[in-house]
C-alpha positions as CSV (number, residue, x, y, z in Angstrom):
1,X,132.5,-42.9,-51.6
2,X,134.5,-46.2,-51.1
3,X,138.2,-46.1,-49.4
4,X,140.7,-48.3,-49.9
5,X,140.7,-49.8,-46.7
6,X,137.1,-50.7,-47.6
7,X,138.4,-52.1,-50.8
8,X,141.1,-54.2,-48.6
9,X,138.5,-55.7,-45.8
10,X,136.5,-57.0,-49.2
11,X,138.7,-58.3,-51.0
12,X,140.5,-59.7,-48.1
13,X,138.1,-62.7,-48.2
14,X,139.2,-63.6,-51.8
15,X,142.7,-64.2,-51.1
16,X,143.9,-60.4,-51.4
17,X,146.3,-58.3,-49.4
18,X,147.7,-55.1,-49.3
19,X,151.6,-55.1,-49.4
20,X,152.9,-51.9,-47.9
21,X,151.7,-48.4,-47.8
22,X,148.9,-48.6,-44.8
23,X,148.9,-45.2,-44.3
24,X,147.6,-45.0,-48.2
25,X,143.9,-47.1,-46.5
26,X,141.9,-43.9,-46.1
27,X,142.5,-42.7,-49.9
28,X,138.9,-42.4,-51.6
29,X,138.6,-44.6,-54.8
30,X,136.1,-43.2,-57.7
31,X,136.9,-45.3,-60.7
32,X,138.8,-48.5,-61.9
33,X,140.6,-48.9,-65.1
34,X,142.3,-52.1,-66.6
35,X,145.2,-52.2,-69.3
36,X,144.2,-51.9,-72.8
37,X,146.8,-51.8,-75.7
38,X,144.8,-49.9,-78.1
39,X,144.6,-47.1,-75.7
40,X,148.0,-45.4,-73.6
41,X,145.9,-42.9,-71.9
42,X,143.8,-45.1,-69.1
43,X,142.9,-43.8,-66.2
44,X,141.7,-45.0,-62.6
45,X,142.1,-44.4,-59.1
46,X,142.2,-48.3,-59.3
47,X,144.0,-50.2,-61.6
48,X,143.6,-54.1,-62.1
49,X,146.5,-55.3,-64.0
50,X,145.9,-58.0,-66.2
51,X,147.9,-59.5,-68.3
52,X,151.1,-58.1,-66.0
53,X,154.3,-60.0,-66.3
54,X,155.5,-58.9,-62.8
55,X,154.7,-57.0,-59.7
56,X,157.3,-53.8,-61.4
57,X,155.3,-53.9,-64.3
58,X,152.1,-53.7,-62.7
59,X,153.1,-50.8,-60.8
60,X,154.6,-48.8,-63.8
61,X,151.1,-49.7,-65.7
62,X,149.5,-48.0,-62.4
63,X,151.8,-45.1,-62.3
64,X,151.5,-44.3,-65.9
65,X,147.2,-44.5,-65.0
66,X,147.5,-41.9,-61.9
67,X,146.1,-45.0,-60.1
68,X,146.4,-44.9,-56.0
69,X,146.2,-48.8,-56.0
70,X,147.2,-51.1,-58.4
71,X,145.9,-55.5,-58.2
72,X,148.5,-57.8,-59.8
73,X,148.6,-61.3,-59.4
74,X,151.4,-62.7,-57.9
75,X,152.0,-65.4,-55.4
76,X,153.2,-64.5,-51.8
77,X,156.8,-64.9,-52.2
78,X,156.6,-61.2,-54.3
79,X,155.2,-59.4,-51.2
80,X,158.6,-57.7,-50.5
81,X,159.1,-56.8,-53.7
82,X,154.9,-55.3,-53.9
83,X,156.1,-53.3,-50.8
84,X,159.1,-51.5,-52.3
85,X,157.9,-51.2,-55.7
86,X,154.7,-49.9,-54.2
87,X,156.9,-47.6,-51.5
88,X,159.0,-46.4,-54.6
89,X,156.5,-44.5,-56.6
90,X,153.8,-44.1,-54.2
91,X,151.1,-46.8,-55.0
92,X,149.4,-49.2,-52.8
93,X,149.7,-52.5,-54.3
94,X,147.7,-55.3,-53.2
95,X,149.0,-59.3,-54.2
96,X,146.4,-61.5,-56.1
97,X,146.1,-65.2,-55.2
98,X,146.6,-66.8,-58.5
99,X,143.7,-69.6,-57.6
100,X,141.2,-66.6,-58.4
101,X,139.8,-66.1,-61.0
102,X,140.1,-62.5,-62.5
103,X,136.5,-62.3,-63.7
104,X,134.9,-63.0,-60.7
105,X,137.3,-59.9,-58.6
106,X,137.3,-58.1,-61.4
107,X,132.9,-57.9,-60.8
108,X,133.5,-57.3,-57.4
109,X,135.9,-54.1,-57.6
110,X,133.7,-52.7,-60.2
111,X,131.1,-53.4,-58.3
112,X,132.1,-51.7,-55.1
113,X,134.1,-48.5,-56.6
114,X,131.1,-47.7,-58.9
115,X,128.4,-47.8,-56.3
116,X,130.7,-45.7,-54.1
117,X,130.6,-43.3,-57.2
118,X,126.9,-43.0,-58.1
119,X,126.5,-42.3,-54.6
120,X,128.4,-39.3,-54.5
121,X,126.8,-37.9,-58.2
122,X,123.2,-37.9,-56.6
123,X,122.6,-41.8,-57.7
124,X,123.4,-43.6,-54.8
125,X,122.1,-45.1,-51.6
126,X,123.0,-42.0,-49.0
127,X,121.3,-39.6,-51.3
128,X,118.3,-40.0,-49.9
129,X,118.2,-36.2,-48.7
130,X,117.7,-35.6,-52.4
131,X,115.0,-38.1,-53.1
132,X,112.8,-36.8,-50.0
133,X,113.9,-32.8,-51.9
134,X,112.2,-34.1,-55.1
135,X,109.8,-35.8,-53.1
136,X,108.8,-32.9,-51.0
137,X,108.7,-30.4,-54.1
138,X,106.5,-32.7,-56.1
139,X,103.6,-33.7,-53.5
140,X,103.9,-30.4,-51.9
141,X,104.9,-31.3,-48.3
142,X,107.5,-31.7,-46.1
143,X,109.2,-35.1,-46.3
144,X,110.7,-37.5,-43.8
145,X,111.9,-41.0,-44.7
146,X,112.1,-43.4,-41.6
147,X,113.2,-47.0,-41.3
148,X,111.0,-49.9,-39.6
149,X,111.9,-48.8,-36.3
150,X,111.0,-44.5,-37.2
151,X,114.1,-43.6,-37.1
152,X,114.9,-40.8,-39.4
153,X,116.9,-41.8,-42.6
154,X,116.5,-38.7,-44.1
155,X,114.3,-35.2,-44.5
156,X,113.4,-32.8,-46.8
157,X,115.0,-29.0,-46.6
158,X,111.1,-28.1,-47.7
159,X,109.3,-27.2,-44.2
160,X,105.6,-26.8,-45.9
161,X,103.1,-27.5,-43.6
162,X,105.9,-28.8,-41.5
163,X,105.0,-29.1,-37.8
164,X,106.4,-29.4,-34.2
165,X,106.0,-33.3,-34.2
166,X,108.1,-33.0,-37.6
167,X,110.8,-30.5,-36.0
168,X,111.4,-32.7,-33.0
169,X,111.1,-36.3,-34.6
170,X,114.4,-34.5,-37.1
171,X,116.4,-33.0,-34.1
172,X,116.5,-36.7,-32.0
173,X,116.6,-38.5,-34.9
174,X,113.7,-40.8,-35.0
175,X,110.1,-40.6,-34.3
176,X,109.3,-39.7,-30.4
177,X,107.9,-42.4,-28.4
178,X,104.6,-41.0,-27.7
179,X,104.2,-40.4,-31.3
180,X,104.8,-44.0,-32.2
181,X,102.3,-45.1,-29.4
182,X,99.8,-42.9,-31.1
183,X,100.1,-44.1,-34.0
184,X,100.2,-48.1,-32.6
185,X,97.0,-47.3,-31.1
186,X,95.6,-45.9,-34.2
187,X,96.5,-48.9,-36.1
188,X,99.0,-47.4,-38.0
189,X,101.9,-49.1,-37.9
190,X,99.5,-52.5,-38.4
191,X,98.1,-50.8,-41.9
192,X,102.1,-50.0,-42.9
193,X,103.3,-53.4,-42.0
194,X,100.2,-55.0,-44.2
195,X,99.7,-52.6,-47.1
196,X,101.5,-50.6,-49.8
197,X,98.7,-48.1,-50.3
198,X,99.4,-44.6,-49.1
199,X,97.6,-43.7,-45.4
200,X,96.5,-40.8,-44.3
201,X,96.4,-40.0,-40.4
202,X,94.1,-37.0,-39.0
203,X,96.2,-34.1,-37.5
204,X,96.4,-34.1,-33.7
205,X,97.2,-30.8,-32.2
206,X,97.4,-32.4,-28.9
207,X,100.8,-33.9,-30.0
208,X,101.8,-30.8,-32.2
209,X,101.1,-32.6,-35.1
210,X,99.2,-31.4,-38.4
211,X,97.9,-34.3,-40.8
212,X,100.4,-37.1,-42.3
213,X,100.0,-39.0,-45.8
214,X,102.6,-42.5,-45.1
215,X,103.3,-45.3,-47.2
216,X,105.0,-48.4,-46.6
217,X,108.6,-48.9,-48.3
218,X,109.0,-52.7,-49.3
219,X,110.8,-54.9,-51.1
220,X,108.8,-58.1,-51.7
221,X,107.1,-59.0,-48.5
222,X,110.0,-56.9,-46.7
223,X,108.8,-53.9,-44.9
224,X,112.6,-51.6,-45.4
225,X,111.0,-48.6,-44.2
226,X,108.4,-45.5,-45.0
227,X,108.2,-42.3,-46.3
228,X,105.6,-39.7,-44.1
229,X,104.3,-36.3,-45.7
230,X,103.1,-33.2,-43.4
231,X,99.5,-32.4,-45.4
232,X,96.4,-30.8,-44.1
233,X,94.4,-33.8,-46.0
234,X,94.8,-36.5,-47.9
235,X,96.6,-36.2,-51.2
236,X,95.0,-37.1,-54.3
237,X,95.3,-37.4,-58.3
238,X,99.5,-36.9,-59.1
239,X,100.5,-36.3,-55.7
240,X,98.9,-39.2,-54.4
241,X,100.8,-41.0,-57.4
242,X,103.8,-39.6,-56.9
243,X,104.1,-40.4,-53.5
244,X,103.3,-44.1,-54.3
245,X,106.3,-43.9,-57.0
246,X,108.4,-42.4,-54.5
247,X,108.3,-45.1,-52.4
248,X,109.5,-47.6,-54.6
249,X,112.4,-45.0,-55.7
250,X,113.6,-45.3,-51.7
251,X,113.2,-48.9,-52.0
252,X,115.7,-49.4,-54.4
253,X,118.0,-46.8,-52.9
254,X,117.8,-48.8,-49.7
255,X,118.5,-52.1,-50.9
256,X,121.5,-50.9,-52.7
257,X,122.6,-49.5,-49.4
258,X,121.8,-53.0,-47.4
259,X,123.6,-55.3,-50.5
260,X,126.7,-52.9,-50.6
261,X,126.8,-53.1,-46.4
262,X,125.8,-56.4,-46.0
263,X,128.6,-57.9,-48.3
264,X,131.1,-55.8,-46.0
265,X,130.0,-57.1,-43.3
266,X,129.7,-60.5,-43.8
267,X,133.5,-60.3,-44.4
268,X,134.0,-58.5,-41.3
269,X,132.1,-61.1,-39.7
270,X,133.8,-63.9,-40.7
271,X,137.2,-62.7,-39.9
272,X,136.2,-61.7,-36.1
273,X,134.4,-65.3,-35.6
274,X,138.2,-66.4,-36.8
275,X,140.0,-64.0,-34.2
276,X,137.3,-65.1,-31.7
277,X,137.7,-69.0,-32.1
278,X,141.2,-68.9,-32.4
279,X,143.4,-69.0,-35.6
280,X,147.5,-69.4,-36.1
281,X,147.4,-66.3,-38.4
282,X,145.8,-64.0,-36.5
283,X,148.0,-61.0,-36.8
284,X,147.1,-60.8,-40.4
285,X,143.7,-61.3,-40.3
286,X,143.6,-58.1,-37.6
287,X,145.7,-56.5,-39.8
288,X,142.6,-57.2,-42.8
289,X,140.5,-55.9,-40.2
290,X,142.4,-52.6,-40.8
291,X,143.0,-52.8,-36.6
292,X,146.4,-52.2,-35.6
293,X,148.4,-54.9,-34.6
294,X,148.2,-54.1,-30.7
295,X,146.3,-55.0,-27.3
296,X,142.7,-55.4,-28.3
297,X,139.6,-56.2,-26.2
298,X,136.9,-58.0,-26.4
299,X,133.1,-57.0,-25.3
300,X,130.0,-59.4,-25.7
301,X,127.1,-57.6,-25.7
302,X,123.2,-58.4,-25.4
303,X,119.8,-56.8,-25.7
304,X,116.7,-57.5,-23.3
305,X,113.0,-56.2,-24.5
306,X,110.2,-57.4,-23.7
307,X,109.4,-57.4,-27.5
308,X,111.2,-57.7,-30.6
309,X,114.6,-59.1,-29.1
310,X,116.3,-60.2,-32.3
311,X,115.0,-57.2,-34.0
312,X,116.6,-55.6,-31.4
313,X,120.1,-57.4,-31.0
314,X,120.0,-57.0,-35.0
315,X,119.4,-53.3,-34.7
316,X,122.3,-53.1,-31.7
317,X,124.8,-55.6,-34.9
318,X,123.8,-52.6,-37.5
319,X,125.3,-49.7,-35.1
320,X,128.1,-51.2,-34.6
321,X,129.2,-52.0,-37.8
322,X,127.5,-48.4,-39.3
323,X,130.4,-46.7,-40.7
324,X,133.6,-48.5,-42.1
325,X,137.4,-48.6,-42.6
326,X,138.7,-45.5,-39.8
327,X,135.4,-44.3,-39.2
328,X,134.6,-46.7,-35.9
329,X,136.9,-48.7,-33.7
330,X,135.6,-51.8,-33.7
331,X,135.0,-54.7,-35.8
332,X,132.1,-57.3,-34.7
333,X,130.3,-60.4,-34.9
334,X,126.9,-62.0,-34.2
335,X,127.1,-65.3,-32.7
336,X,123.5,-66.9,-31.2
337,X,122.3,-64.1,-28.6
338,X,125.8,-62.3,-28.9
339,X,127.3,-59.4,-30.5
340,X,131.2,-59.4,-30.0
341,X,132.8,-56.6,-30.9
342,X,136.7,-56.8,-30.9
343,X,138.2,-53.0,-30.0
344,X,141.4,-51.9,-29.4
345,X,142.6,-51.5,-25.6
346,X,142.4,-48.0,-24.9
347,X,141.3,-48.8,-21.2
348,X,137.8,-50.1,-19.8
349,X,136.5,-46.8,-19.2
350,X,136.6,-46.5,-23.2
351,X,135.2,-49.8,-24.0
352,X,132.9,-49.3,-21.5
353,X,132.2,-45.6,-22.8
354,X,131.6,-47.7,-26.1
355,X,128.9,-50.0,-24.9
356,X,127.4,-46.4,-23.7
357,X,127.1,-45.0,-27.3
358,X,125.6,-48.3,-28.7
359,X,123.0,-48.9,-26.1
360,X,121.7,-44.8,-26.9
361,X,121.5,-45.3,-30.5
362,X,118.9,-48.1,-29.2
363,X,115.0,-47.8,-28.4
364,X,114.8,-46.4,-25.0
365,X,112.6,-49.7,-23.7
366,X,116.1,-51.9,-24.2
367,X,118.0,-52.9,-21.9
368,X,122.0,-53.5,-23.0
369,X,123.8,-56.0,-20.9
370,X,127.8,-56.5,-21.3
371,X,130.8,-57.9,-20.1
372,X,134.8,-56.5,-21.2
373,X,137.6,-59.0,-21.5
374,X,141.1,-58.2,-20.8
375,X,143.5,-56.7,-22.5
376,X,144.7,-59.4,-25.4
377,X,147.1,-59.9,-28.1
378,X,145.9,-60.5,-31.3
379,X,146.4,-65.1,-30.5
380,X,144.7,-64.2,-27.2
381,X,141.4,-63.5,-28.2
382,X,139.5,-66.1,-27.2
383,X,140.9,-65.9,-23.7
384,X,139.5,-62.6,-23.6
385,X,136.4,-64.0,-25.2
386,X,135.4,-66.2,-22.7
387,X,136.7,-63.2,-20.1
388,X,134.3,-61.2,-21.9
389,X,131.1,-63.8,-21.7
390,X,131.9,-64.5,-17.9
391,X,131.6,-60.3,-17.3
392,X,128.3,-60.4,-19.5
393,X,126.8,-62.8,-17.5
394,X,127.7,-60.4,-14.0
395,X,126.2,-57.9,-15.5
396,X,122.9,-59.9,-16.3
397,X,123.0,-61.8,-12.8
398,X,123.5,-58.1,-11.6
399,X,120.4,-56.6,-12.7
400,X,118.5,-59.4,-12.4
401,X,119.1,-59.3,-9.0
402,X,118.1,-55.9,-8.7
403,X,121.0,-54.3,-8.2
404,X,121.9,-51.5,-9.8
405,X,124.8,-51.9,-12.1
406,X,127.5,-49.6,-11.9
407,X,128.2,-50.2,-15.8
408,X,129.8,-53.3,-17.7
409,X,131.8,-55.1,-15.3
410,X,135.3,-55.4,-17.4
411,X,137.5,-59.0,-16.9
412,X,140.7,-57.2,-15.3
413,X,138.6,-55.1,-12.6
414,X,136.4,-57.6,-11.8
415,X,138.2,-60.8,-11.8
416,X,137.7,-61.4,-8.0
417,X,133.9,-61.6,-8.6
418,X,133.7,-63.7,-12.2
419,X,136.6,-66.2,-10.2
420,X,133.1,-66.5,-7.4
421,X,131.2,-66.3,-9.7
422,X,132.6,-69.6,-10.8
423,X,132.8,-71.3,-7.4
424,X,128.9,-70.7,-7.0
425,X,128.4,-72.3,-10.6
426,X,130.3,-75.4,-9.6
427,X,128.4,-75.4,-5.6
428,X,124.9,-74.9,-8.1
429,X,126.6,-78.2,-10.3
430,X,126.9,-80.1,-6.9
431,X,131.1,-79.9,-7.0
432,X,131.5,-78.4,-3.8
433,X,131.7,-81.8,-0.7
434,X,128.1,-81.7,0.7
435,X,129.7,-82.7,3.9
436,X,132.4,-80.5,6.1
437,X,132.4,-78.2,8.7
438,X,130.7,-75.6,7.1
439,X,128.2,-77.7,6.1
440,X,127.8,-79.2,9.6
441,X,127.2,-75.4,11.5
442,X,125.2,-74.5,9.0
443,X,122.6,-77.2,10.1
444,X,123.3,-77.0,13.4
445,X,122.0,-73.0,12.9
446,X,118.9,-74.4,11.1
447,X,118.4,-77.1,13.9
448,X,118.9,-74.5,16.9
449,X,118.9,-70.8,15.7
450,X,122.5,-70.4,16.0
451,X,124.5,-68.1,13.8
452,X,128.1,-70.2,13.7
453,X,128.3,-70.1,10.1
454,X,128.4,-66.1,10.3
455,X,130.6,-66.1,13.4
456,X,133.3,-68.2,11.5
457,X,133.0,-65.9,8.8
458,X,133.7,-62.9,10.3
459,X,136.5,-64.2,12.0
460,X,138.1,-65.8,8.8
461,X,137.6,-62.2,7.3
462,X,139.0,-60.5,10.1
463,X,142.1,-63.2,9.8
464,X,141.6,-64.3,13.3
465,X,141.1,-60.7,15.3
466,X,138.8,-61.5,17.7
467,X,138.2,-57.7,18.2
468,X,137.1,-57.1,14.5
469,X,135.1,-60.0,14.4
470,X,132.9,-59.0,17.2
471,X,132.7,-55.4,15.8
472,X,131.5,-56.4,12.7
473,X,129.3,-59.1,14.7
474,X,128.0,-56.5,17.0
475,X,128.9,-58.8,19.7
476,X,131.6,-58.6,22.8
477,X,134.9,-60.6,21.7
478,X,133.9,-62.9,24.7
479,X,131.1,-63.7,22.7
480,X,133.1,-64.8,19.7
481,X,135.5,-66.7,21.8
482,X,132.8,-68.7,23.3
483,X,131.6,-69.2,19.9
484,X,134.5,-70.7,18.7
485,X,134.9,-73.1,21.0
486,X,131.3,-74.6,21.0
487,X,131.5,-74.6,17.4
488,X,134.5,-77.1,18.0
489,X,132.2,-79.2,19.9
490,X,130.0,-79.5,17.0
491,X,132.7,-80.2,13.9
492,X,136.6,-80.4,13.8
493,X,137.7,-76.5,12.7
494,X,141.3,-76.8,12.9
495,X,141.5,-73.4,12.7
496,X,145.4,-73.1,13.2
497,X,146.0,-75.2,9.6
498,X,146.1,-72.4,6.7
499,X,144.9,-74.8,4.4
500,X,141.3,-76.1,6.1
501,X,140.9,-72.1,7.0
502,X,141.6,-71.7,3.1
503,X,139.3,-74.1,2.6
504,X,136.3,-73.1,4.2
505,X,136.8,-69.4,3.4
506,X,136.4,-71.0,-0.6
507,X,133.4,-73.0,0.7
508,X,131.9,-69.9,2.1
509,X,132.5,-67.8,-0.8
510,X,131.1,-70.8,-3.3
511,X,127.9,-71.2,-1.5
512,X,127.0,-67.0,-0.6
513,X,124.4,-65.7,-3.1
C-alpha cells in the first residue's frame, strides 16, 4: 500500500512539493479521482485537480471527494496559501509546477496508487505468500520462493512433505550455506542459471533434506529468482506444468515489485548524489527526502568478497533502500564502489549500530568496510562526505593490516588518526623534506645500529621527562641523556625551539606505519 510520503519523494523529481501538513506523510493512499462535471459524487484518497482556478478551489474539490491529498497547479508564490488552505480543512496539498505536463504526472500517480492497491487485494508484488499457497496446493508440495542469492521471498503455509532443510532455510531466512554448497557441487545452481526447465534434486538425509523439484524464475535472459518444491520424486504430467506456469506467474509479480522500487529509488538516488555534491537548496531537497531538517550523518560503505563484489555491493544498495517513507532512517546512494547512506545524527554508536544491521542482512563470506562522518547540517554534507570516505579508508587500511577493527571508525572520534592518516599519504606522495634531523638519525641507526630515532621519540612524547622516556625506553635516564647529546653531534636538534620539536613530532607521526 503506497503512503503519501512515498507519493511526495516521487513526485518530488517532477517539480512537486508538499505545502504544509507533514505529519499527514504516513497516511495510506488507495485510489485517485479527478474532477468530472457530469458526476458530483467522486471519490479518492487522491485527488488531481485539473482544470482548478485556484489553490481554494482545488482544496474544496478535495474536501467535497474525502481526498487526504489534493495536486493543483500553481506556481510557488501560492505555497502559503496551499499551507493554510490545506491546514484549514485538513488536506495535504501538494503545488504543481506549471512547466509539467498533467498527462505525463497524471500516469505516474495512477501508476503508483494503483499498484499499491492491487497489492493489497491479492494482485500485487508482496503477495507472493499467496502465489507459493496456490502453488503449493496445486503441485502438492510445500513451496519456497528464493531470489538469486536463496534468500527466502516467500513460503507456503502447506508443510507436505516439508523437511528440516525446509524448516530451517524459513526460520533464517534464506537457504543455509551448506545447503547452497551442496547444491553448487551438484551443479545446481549452474542448470538454474542456464535453463528454464524444472530440476529435480535427489533427497539427502544427511542434510535433513527430502527430494526438491526447482525451476528458474526469469525474465528474458534475467535469472530474478526460483521457486523449490519439497517432493519424494519428480513431478510429472499437470504438476510438472503447473510448476513451470508458476514460475512465470512469480516472474511477473517480481518485476512489478523491481519497476515500482526501482523508480523510487532512482529518485532517492538522485536527490542524495545532490546533498552529497553539494547544492544551495539543500534544506528542501532533505525535506523531499522526508528527513527532518536536522544534524545528519554520513556513512560510506563497501563490500569485499572474494566473488561476486558488485553483486554484492548491489545486494548491500537493495537493504538499504528496502522499505520506504518512515519505515528506515536513511536515504542512499551508489556512487562507483560506494554506498552513501545519509542518516540522521542520533550518535555514532547508532550509525555505527546501522552499518551492523546491513552487513547481517549480507552473505556471511562478505566483509563490510565503513567510515562515519560528522555530525552535518543539511549544506554540510559533503564535508561530512569526504569525513566519511577518509574513515572508510581506516577501516579498510585497518583490516588489511590485520588488525582487528573495533567497528567503523566515525570522523568526530577518530579525527586524530584520519589527520595521520593524511600526513602518511602526503610522506607516501614524497611531500614530507627528505632531508632533516629525523631523516639524518634515522640513517645514522641504519649505518651503526643505533636506536636515536626512537630515543627522540620517546622523549618528544614524554615532553622532555627524562624519567618517562627511559621508562618507556627501558633504559636509565643517564642513558637518554647521553643519547641526546650524541644525537646533537650527529644533526642540529634544537630541542629548546617549540616549533622544530613540533616539527619533527609531525615528521615522526607522517612517516610511522
Amino acid at each position: 500500500m503506497i503512503t503519501l510520503d512515498r507519493l511526495v519523494n516521487v513526485l518530488g523529481a517532477y517539480g512537486v512539493r508538499l505545502c504544509g501538513r507533514p505529519e499527514r506523510r504516513s497516511a495510506r493512499l488507495r485510489s485517485v479521482a479527478m474532477p468530472d462535471a457530469t458526476d458530483g459524487r467522486v471519490t479518492g484518497d487522491v485527488l488531481v485537480a485539473v482544470g482548478a482556478g485556484s489553490v481554494t478551489e482545488a482544496v474544496r474539490w478535495a474536501v467535497a471527494a474525502q481526498a487526504t491529498v489534493v495536486l493543483v497547479r500553481a506556481g510557488a508564490e501560492s505555497a502559503r496559501e496551499a499551507a493554510v488552505a490545506g491546514e484549514s480543512h485538513d488536506v495535504a496539498v501538494m503545488l504543481v509546477d506549471p512547466a509539467v505536463s498533467w498527462s505525463h504526472l497524471v500516469g505516474v500517480v495512477y501508476g503508483l496508487v494503483l499498484e499499491g492497491r492491487e497489492t493489497e487485494s491479492g494482485r500485487g508484488p508482496t503477495d507472493l505468500f499467496a502465489l507459493a499457497d496456490s502453488l503449493a496446493d496445486t503441485v502438492g508440495g510445500a513451496v519456497t520462493i528464493e531470489d538469486p542469492l536463496s534468500r527466502v521471498l516467500a513460503y507456503s503455509r502447506s508443510q507436505q512433505a516439508g523437511d528440516p532443510a525446509r524448516l530451517e532455510t524459513i526460520l533464517v531466512r534464506q537457504v543455509p550455506e551448506r545447503l547452497r554448497e551442496m547444491f553448487r557441487a551438484q551443479g545446481v545452481l549452474a542448470r538454474l542459471a542456464a535453463s528454464d526447465e524444472p530440476i529435480f534434486v535427489e533427497p539427502d538425509q544427511s542434510h535433513g533434506m527430502t527430494g526438491r523439484m526447482v525451476v528458474a524464475v526469469r525474465a528474458g535472459r534475467e535469472l530474478l529468482g526460483s521457486v523449490w518444491v519439497t517432493c519424494g520424486s519428480p513431478l510429472t504430467g499437470a504438476r510438472h506444468t503447473a510448476l513451470a506456469n508458476g514460475a512465470r506467474t512469480v516472474a511477473l509479480h517480481l518485476l512489478r515489485s523491481r519497476a515500482s522500487a526501482d523508480l523510487e529509488r532512482q529518485v532517492e538516488s538522485d536527490l542524495v548524489v545532490r546533498l552529497l555534491e553539494g547544492t544551495a537548496d539543500a534544506a528542501t531537497v532533505v525535506s523531499r527526502l522526508g528527513l527532518a531538517v536536522r544534524e545528519m550523518r554520513v556513512v560510506a560503505v563497501r563490500t569485499h568478497t572474494s566473488e561476486e563484489p558488485h553483486a554484492m555491493l548491489l545486494l548491500a544498495f537493495e537493504r538499504a533502500t528496502t522499505g520506504f517513507g518512515w519505515s528506515r532512517p536513511g536515504r542512499s546512494t551508489l556512487l562507483g564502489d560506494t554506498l552513501y547512506t545519509i542518516l540522521p545524527d542520533a550518535g555514532a554508536a547508532a550509525a555505527r549500530e546501522w552499518v551492523a544491521t546491513l552487513g547481517a542482512g549480507l552473505p556471511s563470506r562478505v566483509r563490510v568496510a565503513a567510515g562515519i562522518g560528522a555530525a552535518a547540517s543539511a549544506a554540510e554534507l559533503p564535508v561530512s562526505r569526504r569525513e566519511a570516505e577518509e574513515c572508510l579508508a581506516l577501516h579498510e587500511r585497518d583490516a588489511s593490516h590485520a588488525v582487528p577493527p573495533s567497528g567503523p571508525p566515525a570522523y568526530d572520534e577518530s579525527w586524530d588518526d584520519i589527520l595521520l592518516q593524511r600526513l602518511r599519504a602526503a610522506a607516501r606522495a614524497g611531500r614530507v623534506p627528505a632531508r632533516g634531523p629525523v631523516s639524518a638519525l634515522r640513517r645514522h641507526d641504519t649505518l651503526y645500529d643505533t636506536h636515536y630515532v626512537a630515543t627522540l621519540r620517546a622523549w618528544l612524547e614524554a615532553q622532555g621527562d627524562l624519567a618517562v622516556a627511559a621508562e618507556r625506553l627501558g633504559v636509565h635516564a643517564n642513558t637518554v641523556r647521553n643519547r641526546l647529546r650524541r644525537m646533537s653531534e650527529v644533526t642540529p636538534l634544537n630541542l629548546d625551539d617549540p616549533r622544530k620539536r613540533l616539527a619533527m613530532v609531525i615528521t615522526l607521526a607522517a612517516e610511522d606505519e
